[in-house]
Each structure stands twice: as structure tokens, then as C-alpha cells.
GUSEMI-878048 format. One record per atom (N, C-alpha, C): residue number from 0; chain; atom name; x, y, z. Coordinates in steps of 0.02 Angstrom, whole numbers. Layout:
N
<r nr="NUM" kette="A" atom="CA" xx="X" yy="Y" zz="Z"/>
...
END
This chain:
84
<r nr="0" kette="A" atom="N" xx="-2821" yy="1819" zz="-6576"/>
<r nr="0" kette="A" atom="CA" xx="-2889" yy="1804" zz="-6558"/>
<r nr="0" kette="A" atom="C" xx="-2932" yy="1864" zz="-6577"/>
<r nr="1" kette="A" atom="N" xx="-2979" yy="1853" zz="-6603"/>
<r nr="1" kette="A" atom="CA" xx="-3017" yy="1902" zz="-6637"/>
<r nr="1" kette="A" atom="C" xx="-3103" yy="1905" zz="-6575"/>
<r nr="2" kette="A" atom="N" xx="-3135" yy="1947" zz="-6559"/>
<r nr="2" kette="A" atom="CA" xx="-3189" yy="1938" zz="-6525"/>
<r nr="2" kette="A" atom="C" xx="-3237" yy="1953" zz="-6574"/>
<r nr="3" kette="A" atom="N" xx="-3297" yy="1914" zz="-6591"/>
<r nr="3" kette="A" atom="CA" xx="-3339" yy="1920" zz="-6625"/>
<r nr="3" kette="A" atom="C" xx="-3378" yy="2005" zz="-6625"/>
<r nr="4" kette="A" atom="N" xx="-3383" yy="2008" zz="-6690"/>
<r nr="4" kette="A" atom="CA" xx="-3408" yy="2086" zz="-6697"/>
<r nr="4" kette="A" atom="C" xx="-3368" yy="2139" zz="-6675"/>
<r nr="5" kette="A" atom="N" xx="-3294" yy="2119" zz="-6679"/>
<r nr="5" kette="A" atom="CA" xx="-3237" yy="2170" zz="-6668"/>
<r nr="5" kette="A" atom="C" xx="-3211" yy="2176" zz="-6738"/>
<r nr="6" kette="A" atom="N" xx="-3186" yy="2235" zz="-6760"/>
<r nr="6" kette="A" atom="CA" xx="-3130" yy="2234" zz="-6804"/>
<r nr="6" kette="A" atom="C" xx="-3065" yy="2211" zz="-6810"/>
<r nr="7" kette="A" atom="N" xx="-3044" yy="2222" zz="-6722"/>
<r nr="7" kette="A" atom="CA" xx="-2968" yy="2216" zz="-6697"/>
<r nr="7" kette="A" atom="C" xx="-2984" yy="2140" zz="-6679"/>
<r nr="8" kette="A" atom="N" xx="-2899" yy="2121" zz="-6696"/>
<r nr="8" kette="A" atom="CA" xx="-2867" yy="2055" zz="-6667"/>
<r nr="8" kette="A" atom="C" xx="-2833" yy="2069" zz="-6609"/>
<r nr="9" kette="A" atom="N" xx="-2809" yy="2039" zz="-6570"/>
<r nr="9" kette="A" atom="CA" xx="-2808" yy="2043" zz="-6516"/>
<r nr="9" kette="A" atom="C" xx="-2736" yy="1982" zz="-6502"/>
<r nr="10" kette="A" atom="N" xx="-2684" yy="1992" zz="-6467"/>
<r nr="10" kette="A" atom="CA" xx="-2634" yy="1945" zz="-6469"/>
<r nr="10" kette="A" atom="C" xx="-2636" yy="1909" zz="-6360"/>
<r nr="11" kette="A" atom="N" xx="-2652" yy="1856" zz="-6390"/>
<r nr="11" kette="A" atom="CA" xx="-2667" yy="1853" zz="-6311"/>
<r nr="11" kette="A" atom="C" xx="-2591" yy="1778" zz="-6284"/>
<r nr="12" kette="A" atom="N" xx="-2551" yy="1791" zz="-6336"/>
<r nr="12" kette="A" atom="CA" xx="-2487" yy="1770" zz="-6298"/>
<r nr="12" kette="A" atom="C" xx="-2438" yy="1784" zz="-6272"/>
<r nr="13" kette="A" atom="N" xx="-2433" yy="1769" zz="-6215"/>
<r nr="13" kette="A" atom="CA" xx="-2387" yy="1808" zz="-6156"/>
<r nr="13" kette="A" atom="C" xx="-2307" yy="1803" zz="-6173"/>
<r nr="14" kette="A" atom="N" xx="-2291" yy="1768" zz="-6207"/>
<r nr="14" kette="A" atom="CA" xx="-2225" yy="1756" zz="-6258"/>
<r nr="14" kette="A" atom="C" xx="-2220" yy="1792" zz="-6293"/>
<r nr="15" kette="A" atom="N" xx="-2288" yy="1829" zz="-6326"/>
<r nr="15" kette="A" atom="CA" xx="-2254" yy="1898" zz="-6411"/>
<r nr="15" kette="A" atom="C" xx="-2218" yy="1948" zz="-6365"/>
<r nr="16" kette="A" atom="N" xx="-2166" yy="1937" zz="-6419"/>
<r nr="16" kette="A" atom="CA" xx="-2126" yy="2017" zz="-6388"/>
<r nr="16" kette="A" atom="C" xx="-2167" yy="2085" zz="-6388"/>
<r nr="17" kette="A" atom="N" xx="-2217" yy="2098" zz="-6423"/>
<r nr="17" kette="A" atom="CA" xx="-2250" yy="2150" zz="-6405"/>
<r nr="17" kette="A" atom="C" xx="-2277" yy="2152" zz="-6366"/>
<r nr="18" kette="A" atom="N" xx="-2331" yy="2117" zz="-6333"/>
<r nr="18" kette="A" atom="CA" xx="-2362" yy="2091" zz="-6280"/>
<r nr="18" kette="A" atom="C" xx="-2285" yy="2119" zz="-6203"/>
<r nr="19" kette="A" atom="N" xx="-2244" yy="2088" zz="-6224"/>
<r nr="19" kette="A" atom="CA" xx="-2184" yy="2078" zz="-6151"/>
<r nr="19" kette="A" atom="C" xx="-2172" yy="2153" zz="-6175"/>
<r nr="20" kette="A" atom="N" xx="-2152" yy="2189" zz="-6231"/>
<r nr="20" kette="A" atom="CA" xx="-2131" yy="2254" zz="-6233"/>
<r nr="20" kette="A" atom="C" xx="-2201" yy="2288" zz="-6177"/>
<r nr="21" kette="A" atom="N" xx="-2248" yy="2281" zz="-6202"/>
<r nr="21" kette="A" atom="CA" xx="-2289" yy="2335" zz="-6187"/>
<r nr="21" kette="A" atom="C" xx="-2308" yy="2312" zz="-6090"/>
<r nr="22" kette="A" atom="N" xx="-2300" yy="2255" zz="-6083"/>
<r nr="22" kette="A" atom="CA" xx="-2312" yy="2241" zz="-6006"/>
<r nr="22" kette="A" atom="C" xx="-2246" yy="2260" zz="-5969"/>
<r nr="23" kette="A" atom="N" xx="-2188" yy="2262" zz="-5987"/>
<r nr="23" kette="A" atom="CA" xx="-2124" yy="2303" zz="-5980"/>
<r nr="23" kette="A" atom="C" xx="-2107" yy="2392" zz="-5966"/>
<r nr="24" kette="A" atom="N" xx="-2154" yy="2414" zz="-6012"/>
<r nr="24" kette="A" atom="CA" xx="-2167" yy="2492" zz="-5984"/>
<r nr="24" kette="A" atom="C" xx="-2197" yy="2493" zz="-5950"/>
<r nr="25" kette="A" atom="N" xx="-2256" yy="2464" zz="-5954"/>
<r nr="25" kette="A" atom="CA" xx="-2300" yy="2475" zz="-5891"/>
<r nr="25" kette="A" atom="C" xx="-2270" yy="2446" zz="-5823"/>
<r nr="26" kette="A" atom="N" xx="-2221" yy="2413" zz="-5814"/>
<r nr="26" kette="A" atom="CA" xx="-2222" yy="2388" zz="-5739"/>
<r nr="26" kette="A" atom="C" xx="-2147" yy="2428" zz="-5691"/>
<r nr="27" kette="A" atom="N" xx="-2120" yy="2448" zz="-5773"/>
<r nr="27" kette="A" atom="CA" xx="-2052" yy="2499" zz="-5753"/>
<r nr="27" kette="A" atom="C" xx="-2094" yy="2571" zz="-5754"/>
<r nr="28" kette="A" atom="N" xx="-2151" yy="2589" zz="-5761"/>
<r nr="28" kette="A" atom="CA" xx="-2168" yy="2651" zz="-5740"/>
<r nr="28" kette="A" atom="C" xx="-2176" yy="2705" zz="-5692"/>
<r nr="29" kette="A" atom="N" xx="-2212" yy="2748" zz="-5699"/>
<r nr="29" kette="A" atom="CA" xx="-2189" yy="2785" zz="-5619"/>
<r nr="29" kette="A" atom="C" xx="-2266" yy="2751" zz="-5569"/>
<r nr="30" kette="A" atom="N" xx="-2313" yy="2742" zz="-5619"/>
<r nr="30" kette="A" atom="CA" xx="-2361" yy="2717" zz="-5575"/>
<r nr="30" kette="A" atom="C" xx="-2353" yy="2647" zz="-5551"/>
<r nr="31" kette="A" atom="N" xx="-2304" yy="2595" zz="-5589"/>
<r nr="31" kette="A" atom="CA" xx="-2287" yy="2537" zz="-5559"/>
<r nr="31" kette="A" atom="C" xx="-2225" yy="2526" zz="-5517"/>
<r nr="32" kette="A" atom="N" xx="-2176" yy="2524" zz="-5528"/>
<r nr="32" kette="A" atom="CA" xx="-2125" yy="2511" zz="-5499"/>
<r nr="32" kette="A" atom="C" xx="-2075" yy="2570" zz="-5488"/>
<r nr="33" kette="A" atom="N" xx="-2084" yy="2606" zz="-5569"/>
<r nr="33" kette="A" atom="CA" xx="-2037" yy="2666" zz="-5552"/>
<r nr="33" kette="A" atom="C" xx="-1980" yy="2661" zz="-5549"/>
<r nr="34" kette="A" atom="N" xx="-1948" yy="2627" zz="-5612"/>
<r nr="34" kette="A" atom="CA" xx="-1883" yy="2626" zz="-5607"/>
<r nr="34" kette="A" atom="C" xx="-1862" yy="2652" zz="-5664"/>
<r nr="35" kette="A" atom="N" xx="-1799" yy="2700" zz="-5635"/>
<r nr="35" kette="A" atom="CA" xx="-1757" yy="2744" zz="-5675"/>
<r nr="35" kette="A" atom="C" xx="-1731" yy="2700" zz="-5714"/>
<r nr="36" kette="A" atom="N" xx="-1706" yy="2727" zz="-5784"/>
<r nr="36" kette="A" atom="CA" xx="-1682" yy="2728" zz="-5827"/>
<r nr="36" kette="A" atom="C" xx="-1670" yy="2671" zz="-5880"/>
<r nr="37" kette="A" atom="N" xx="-1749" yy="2618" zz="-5866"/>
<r nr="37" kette="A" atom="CA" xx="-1773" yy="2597" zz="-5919"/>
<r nr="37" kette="A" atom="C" xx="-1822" yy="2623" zz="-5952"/>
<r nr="38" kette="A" atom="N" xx="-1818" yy="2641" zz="-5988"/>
<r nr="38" kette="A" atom="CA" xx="-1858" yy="2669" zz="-6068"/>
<r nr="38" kette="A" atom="C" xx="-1871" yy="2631" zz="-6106"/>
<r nr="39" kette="A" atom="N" xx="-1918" yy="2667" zz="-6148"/>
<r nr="39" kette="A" atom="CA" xx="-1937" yy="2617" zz="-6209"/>
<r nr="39" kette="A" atom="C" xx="-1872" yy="2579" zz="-6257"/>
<r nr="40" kette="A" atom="N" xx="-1819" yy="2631" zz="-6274"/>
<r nr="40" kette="A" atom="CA" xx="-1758" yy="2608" zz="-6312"/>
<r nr="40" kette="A" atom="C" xx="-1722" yy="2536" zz="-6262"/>
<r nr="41" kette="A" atom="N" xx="-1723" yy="2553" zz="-6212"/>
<r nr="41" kette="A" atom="CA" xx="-1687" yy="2484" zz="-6192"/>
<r nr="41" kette="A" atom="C" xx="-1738" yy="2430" zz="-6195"/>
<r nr="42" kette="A" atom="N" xx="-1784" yy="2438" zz="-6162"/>
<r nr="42" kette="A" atom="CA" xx="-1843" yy="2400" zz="-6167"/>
<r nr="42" kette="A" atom="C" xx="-1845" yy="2364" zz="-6231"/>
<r nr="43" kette="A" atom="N" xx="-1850" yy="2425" zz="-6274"/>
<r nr="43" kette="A" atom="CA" xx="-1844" yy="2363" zz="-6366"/>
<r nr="43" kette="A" atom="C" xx="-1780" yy="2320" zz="-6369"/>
<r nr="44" kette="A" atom="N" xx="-1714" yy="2337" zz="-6330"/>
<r nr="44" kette="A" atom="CA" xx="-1667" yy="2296" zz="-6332"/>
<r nr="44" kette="A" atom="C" xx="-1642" yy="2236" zz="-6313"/>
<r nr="45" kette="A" atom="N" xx="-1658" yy="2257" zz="-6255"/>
<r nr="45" kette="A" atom="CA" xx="-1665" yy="2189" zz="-6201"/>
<r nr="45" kette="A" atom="C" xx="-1707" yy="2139" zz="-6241"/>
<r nr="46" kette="A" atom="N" xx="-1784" yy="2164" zz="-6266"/>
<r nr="46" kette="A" atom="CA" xx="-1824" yy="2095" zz="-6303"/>
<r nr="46" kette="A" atom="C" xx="-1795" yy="2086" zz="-6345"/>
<r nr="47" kette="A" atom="N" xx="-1765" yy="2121" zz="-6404"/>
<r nr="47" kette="A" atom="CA" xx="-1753" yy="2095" zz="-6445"/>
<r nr="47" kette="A" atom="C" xx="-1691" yy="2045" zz="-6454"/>
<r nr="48" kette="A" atom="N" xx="-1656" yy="2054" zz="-6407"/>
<r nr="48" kette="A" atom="CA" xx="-1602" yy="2019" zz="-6400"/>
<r nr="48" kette="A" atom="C" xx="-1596" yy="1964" zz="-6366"/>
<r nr="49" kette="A" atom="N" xx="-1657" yy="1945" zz="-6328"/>
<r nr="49" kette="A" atom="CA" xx="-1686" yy="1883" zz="-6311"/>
<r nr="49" kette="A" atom="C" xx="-1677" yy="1875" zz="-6222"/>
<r nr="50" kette="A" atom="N" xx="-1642" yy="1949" zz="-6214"/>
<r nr="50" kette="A" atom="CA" xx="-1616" yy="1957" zz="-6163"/>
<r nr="50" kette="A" atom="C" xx="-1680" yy="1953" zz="-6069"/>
<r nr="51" kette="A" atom="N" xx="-1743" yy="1973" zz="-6096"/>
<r nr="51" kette="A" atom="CA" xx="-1795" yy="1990" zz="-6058"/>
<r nr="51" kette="A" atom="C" xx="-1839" yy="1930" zz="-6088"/>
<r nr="52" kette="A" atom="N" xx="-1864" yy="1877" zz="-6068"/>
<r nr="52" kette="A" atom="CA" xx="-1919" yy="1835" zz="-6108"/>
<r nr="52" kette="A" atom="C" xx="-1977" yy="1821" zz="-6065"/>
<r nr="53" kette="A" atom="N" xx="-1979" yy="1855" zz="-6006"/>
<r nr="53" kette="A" atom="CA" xx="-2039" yy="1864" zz="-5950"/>
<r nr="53" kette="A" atom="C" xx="-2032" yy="1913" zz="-5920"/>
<r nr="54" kette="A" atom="N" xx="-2093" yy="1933" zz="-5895"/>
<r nr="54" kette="A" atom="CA" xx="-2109" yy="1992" zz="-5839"/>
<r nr="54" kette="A" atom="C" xx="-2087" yy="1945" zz="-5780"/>
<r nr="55" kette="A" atom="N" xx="-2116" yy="1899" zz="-5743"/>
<r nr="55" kette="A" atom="CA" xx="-2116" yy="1868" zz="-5696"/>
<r nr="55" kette="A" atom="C" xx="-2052" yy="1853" zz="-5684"/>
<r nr="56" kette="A" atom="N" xx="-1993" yy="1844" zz="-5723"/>
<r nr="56" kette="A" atom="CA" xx="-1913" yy="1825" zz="-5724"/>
<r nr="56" kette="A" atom="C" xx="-1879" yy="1876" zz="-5733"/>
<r nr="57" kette="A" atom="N" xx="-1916" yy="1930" zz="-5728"/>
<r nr="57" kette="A" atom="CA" xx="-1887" yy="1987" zz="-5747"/>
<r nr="57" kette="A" atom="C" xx="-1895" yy="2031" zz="-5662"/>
<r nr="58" kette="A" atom="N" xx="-1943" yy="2025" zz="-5623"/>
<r nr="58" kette="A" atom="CA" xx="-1975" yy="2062" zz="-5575"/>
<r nr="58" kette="A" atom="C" xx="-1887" yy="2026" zz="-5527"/>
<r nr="59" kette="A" atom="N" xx="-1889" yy="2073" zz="-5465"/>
<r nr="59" kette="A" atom="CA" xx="-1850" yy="2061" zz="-5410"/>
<r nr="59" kette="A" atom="C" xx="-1892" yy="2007" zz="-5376"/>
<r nr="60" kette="A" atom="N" xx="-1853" yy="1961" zz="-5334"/>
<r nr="60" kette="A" atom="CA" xx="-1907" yy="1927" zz="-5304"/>
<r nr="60" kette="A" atom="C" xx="-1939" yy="1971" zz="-5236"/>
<r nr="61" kette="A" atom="N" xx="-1933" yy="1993" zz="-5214"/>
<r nr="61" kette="A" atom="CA" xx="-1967" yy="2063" zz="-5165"/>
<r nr="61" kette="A" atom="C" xx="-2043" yy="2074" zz="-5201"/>
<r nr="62" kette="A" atom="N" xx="-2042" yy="2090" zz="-5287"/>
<r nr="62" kette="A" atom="CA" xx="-2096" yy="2104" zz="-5303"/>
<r nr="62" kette="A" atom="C" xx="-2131" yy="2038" zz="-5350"/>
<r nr="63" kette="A" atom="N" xx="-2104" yy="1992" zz="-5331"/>
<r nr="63" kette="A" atom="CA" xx="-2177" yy="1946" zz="-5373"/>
<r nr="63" kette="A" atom="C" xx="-2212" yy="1909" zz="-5317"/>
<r nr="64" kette="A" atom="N" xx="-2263" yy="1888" zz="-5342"/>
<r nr="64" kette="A" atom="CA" xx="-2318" yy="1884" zz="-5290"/>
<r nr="64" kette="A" atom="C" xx="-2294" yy="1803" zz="-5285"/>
<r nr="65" kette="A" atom="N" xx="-2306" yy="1794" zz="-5191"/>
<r nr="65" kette="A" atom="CA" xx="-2300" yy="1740" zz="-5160"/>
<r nr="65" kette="A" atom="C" xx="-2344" yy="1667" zz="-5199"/>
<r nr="66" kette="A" atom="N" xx="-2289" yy="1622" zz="-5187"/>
<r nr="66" kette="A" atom="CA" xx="-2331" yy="1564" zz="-5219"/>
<r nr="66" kette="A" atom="C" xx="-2394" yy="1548" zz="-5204"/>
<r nr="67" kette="A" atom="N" xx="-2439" yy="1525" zz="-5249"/>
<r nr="67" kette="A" atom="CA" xx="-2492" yy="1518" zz="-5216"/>
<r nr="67" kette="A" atom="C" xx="-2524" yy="1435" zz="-5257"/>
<r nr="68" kette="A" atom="N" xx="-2530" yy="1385" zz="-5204"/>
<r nr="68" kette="A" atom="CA" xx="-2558" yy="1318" zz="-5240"/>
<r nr="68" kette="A" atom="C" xx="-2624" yy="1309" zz="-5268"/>
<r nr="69" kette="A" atom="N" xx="-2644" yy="1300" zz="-5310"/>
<r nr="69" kette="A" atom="CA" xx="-2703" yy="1285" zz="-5341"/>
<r nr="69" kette="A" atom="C" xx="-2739" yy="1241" zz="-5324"/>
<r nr="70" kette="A" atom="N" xx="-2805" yy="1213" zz="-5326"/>
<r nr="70" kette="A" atom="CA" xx="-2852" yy="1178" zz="-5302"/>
<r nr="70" kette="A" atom="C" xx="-2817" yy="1100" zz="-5314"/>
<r nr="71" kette="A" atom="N" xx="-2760" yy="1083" zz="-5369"/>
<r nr="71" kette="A" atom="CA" xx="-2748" yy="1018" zz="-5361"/>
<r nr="71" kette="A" atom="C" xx="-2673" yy="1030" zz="-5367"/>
<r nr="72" kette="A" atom="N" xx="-2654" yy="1064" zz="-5308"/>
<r nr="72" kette="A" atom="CA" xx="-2574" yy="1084" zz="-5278"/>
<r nr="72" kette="A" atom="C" xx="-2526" yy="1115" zz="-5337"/>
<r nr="73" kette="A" atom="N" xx="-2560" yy="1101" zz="-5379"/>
<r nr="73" kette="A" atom="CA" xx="-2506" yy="1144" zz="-5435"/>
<r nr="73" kette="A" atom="C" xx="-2494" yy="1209" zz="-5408"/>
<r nr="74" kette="A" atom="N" xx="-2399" yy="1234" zz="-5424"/>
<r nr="74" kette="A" atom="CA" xx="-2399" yy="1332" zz="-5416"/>
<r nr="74" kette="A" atom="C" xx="-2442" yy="1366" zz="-5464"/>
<r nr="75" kette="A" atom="N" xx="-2478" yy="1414" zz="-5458"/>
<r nr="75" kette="A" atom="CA" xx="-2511" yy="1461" zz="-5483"/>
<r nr="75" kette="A" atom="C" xx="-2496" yy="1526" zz="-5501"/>
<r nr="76" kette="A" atom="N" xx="-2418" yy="1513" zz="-5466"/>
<r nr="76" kette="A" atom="CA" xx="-2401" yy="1603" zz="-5452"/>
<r nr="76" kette="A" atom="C" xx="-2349" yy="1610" zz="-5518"/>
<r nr="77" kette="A" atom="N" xx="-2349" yy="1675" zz="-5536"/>
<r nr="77" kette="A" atom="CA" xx="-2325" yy="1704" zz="-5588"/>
<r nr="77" kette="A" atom="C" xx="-2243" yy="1687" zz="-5608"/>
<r nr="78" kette="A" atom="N" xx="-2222" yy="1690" zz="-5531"/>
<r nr="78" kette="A" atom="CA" xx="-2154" yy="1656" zz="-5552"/>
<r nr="78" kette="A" atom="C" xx="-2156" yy="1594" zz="-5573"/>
<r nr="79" kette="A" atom="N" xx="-2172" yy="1533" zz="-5573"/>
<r nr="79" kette="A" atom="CA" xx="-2180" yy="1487" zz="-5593"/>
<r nr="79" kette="A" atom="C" xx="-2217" yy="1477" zz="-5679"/>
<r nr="80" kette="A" atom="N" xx="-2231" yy="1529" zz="-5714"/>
<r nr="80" kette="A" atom="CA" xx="-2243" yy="1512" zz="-5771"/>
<r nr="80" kette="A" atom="C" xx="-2333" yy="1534" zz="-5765"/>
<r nr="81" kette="A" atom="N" xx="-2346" yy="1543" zz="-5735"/>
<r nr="81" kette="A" atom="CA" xx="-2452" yy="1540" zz="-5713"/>
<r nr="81" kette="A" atom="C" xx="-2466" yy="1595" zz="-5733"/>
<r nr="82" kette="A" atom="N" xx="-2518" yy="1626" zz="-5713"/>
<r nr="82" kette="A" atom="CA" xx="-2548" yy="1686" zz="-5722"/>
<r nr="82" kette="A" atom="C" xx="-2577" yy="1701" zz="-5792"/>
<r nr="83" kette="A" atom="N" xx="-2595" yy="1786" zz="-5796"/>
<r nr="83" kette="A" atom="CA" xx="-2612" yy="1793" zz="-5868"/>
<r nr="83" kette="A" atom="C" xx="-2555" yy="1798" zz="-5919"/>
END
């Protein structure tokens, strides 16, 4: 997706492995979750190997956010596939 009068494209699918690489450091970081001894090298492994294919299936259930129904009862919540 490109925004008008930008140079940059912009990948706004939650499926590209870059997209899951880069939301992957950030949530194993020290400011997110903080967990030892995933790095970027495993991080590239796990995706590439088809091994990691969501954040949300990837989180403990402790840390994904409680279901939540939508205005016409559908789940909304991240584990279920929703979110950004």
C-alpha cells in the first residue's frame, strides 16, 4: 500500500514474514515481554521455516488479550485471527 505523496510502500499484511519478523522482536524485547534468548537469528528461523505464522499463536495464553465480541457477536480478539 502506497500513501499518496509518499515515496515508501508500505506492506500492511499481517501474514508477510517481514511484517511477523519485525512484530516478533518487538514483542520478545526487553520493553515487551523480555524474553531471553530469542534473537533476531532464531527469529529468522522459526519464520522461515514456517515454524511461527502469528504473533497471536505465538503469545502464551496469560499474554493475549481476553476475547472480546464485536457489535454483531463476532470474536475480535487477536487470538482468534482479529486485530491489526
Amino acid at each position: 500500500m502506497r500513501e499518496e505523496g509518499e515515496a515508501a510502500t508500505r506492506c500492511v499484511n499481517s501474514s508477510c514474514p517481514a511484517i511477523l519478523r519485525g512484530a516478533l522482536r518487538h514483542w520478545v524485547s526487553k520493553a515487551a515481554l523480555d524474553v531471553d534468548g530469542l534473537g533476531g537469528k532464531l527469529i529468522e528461523q522459526l519464520v522461515d521455516q514456517g515454524l511461527v505464522t502469528s504473533i497471536a499463536r505465538s503469545l502464551p495464553p496469560r499474554c493475549r488479550p481476553a476475547r472480546q465480541p464485536g457489535a454483531d457477536g463476532r470474536d475480535l480478539s487477536l487470538e482468534a485471527g482479529g486485530g491489526p
